[in-house]
C-alpha positions in Angstrom: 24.5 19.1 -44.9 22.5 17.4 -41.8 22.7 19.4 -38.6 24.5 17.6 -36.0 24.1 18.9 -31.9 27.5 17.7 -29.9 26.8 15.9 -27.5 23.3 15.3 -27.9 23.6 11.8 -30.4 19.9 9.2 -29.6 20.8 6.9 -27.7 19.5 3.0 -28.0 16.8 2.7 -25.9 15.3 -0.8 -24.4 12.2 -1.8 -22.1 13.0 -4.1 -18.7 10.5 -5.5 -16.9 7.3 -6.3 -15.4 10.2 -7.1 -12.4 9.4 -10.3 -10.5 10.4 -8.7 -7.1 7.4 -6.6 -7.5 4.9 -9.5 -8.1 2.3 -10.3 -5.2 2.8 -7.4 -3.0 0.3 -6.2 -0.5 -1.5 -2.9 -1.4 -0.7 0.1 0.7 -2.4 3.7 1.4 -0.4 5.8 1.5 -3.4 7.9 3.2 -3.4 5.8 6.1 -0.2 3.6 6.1 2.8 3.8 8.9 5.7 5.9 7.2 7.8 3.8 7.5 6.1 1.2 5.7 5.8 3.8 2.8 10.0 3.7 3.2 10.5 0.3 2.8 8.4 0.0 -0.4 9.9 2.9 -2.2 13.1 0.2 -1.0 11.9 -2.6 -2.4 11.4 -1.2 -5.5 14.8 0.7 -5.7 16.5 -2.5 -4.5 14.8 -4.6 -7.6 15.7 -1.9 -10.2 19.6 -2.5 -9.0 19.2 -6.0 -9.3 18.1 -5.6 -13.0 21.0 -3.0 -13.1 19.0 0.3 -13.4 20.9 3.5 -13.0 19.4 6.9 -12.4 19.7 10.2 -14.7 23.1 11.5 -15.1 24.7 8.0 -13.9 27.4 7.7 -16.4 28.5 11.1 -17.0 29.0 11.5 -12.6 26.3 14.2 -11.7 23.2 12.0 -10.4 20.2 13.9 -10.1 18.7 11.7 -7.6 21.2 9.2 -6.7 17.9 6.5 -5.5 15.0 7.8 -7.5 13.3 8.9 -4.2 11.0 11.7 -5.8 10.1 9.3 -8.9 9.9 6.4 -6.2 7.7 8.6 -3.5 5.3 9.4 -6.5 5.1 5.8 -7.9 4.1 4.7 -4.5 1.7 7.7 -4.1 -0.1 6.5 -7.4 -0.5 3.0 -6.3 -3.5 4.4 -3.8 -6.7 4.9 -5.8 -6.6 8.9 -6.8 -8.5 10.8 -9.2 -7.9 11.7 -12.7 -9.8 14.2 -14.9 -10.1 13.0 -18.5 -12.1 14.0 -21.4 -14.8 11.0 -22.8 -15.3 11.5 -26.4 -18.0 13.6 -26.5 -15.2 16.0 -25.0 -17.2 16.4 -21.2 -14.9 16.1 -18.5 -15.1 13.0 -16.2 -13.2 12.2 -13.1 -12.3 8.7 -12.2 -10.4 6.9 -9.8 -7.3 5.3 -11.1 -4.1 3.6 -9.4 -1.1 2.2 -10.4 -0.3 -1.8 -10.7 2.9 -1.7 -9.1 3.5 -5.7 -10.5 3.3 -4.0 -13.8 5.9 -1.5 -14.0 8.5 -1.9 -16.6 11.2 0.9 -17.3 12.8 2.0 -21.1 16.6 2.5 -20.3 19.2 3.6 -22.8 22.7 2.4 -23.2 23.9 3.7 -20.1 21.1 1.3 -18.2 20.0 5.1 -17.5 16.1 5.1 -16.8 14.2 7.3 -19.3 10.7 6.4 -18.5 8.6 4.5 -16.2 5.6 2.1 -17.9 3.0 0.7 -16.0 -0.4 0.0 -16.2 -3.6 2.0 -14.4 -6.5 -0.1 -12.6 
């Protein structure tokens, strides 16, 4: 007999993106740039995933963890500034390099719901 969880049934999942909205934008630092223009940036990208129809965790069943993504938003903007990484080559040594995230790249997987499950982008 298979074992069945309530509730818990895989959902379809599918990948949107690289978004057009994001193409072309000016780097920021997020060391050194005004606060407010960190804002509107974490708003630009919010405002293109509702365009493509994006909903955050917990949309469909009424209990939004974070209505606007504004901690996953915060950090994808964070990562777009060159920051280090600690990695292992294959010789197994550790090695630090710096690393940052191509916004222009970022592509989501949703399930059914539109619900975003993960973020994909790519590292420069």
């Amino acid at each position: 007999m298979p074992f069945i969880l309530a509730g818990c049934k895989p959902m379809p999942k599918r990948t949107l993106g690289p978004f057009t909205g994001l193409a072309g934008l000016a780097p920021i630092d997020v060391n050194t740039a005004d606060e407010l223009d960190i804002l509107e940036r974490e708003d630009l990208i919010n405002g293109v995933l509702a365009e493509a129809g994006c909903n955050c965790n917990g949309h469909a069943a009424g209990h939004q963890r974070d209505e606007y993504w504004g901690g996953d938003l915060s950090e994808l903007v964070s990562r777009c500034t060159a920051h280090d990484i600690q990695s292992m080559d294959n010789d197994g040594v550790l090695q630090t390099e710096s690393v940052s995230i191509k916004i222009e790249s970022l592509q989501v997987e949703v399930d059914s719901n539109n619900e975003i499950c993960a973020w994909i982008y790519e590292e420069s």
